[in-house]
N, C-alpha and C positions, 0 to 999 in steps of 0.2 A: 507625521502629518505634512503633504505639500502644502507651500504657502504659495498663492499665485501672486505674478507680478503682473499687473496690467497694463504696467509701460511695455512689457513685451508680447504681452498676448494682442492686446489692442493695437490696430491699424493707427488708427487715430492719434497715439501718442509717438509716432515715430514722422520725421519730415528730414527734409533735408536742404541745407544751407542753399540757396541761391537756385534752387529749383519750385516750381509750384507745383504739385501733382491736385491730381483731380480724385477723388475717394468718394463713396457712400458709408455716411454714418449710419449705423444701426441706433435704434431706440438705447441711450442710455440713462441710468437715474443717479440723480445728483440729491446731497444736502445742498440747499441754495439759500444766500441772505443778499438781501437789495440795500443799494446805498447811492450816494448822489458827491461828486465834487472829486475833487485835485487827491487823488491818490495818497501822495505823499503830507497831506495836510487833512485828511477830511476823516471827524471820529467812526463814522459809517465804515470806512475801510477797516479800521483796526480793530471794531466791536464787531464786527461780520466775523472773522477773523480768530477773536478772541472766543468766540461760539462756538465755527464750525469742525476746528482741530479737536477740540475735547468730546465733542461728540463724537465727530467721526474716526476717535481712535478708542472709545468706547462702546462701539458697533463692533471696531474689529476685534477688540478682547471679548465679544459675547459671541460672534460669529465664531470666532478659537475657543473657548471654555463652552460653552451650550452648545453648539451643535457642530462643531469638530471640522468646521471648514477656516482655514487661514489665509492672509492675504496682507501684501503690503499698502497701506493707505497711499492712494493715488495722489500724485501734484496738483497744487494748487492751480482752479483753471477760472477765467472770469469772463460773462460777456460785458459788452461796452457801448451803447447807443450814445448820442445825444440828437434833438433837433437838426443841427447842420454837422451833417459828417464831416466836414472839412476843418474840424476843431478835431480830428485825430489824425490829420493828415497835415496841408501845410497851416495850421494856425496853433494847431495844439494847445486850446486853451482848455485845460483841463480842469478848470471851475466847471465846465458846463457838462460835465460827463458824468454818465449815469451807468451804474453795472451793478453784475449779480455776480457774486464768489462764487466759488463751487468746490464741492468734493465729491468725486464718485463714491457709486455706493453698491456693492453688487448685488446682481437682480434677486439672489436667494433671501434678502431681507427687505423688509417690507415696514409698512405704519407701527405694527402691534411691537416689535422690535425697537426702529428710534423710539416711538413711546417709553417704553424701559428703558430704555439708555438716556432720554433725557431725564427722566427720576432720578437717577444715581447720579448725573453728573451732577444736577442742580444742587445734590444734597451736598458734594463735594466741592464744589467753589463755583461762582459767582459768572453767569453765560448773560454777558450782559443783551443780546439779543436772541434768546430764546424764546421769545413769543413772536419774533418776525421768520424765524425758521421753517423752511419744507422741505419735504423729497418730493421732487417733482423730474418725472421722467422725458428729457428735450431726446427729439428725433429731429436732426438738421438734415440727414439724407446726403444729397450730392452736396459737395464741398471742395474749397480747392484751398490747401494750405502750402506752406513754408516754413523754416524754419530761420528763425531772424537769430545772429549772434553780436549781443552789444548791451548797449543802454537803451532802456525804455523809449528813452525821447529820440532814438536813433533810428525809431518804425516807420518815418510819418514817410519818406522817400518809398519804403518797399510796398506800404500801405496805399502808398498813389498810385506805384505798378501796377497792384493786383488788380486794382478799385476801374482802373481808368484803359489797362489796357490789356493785362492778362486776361479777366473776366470776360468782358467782350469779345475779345479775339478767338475765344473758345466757345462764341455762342452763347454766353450765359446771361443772365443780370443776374447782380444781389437781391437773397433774402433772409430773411433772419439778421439773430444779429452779429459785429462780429466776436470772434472769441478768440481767446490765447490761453495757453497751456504752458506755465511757470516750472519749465522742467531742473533750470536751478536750486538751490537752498539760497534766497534772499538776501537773507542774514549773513551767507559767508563766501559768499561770490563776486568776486570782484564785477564791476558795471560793467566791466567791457568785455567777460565772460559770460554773461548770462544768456540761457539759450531759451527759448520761446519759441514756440508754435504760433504759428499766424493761421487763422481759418476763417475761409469766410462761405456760409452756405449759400449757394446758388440755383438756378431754376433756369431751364430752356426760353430764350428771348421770346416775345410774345409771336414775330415772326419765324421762328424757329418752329415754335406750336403748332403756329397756323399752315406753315409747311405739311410737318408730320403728319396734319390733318387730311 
């Protein structure tokens, strides 16, 4: 049985240090759980967390045993709004920050599937936000990422790049929201090793439009 890796198949999980590129994302489905506050202090993050790994590596033991397709469970990816974006860029205050986790989920499974796997899991230990849980499929479309190497609080310079003058410069303005892609292990990476996707989805300037038109 091939296992697929979708760090390699997918466009989207590959970036590169100190470059933007410009990409279209296809329609993909995630496990998602919403939460509110400071990352590194807020229970939202770690009960999102403590859900969506156990499911989502229970999908992939059903996807390998029931229907004979394998696959490595995809990195940890999350988006990030708050009211003034400028609390992820220079003010960073991360009280005020709002995001959704994510784990991909590939398209061959569906509701009737996590349904079953959330049965088993629930019976096997304790998913303390299983009831805020979906698979809901995001399509960001055109998008323009990077790949950031460091510490979290080390983005807010590249994120003012993109934000202020990559994006524009390219015709764009932002929409959606933005997202990153935790291509490290967390838990065993040093902070100033850690690699991360920067993406942020964009849309043709309203004068860009009106052009085209």
């Amino acid at each position: 049985m091939n296992k697929i890796d979708f760090k390699k198949t997918l466009r989207g999980y590959r970036a590169k240090h100190g470059v933007f590129d410009t990409l279209t994302m296809p329609p993909l489905q995630y496990l998602m759980v919403d939460g509110h506050g400071d990352p590194n202090s807020s229970p939202d993050f770690t009960s999102a967390i403590e859900t969506l790994y156990p499911l989502a590596y229970a999908l992939k033991f059903f996807s390998k045993n029931e229907l004979g397709r394998d696959y490595v469970v995809p990195p940890l990816e999350g988006l990030w709004w708050a009211e003034d974006m400028s609390t992820f860029t220079s003010a960073r205050d991360k009280s005020q920050w709002d995001f959704t986790l994510m784990l991909l989920v590939p398209d061959w499974l569906d509701q009737s599937h996590l349904d079953h796997a959330s049965t088993l899991s629930a019976q096997r230990k304790t998913l303390p936000r299983l009831g805020d849980l979906r698979m809901t499929t995001l399509h960001e479309g055109t998008s323009i990422q990077t790949l950031h190497i460091g510490p979290f609080d080390t983005e807010g310079p590249v994120l003012e790049l993109m934000h202020t003058d990559v994006i524009p410069a390219a015709g764009f303005e932002m929409t959606g929201r933005h997202h990153e892609i935790y291509l490290s292990d967390l838990r065993r990476t040093a902070p100033e090793k850690l690699r991360t996707v920067l993406r942020q989805p964009v849309q043709t300037t309203a004068a860009g439009r009106s052009t085209a038109n």
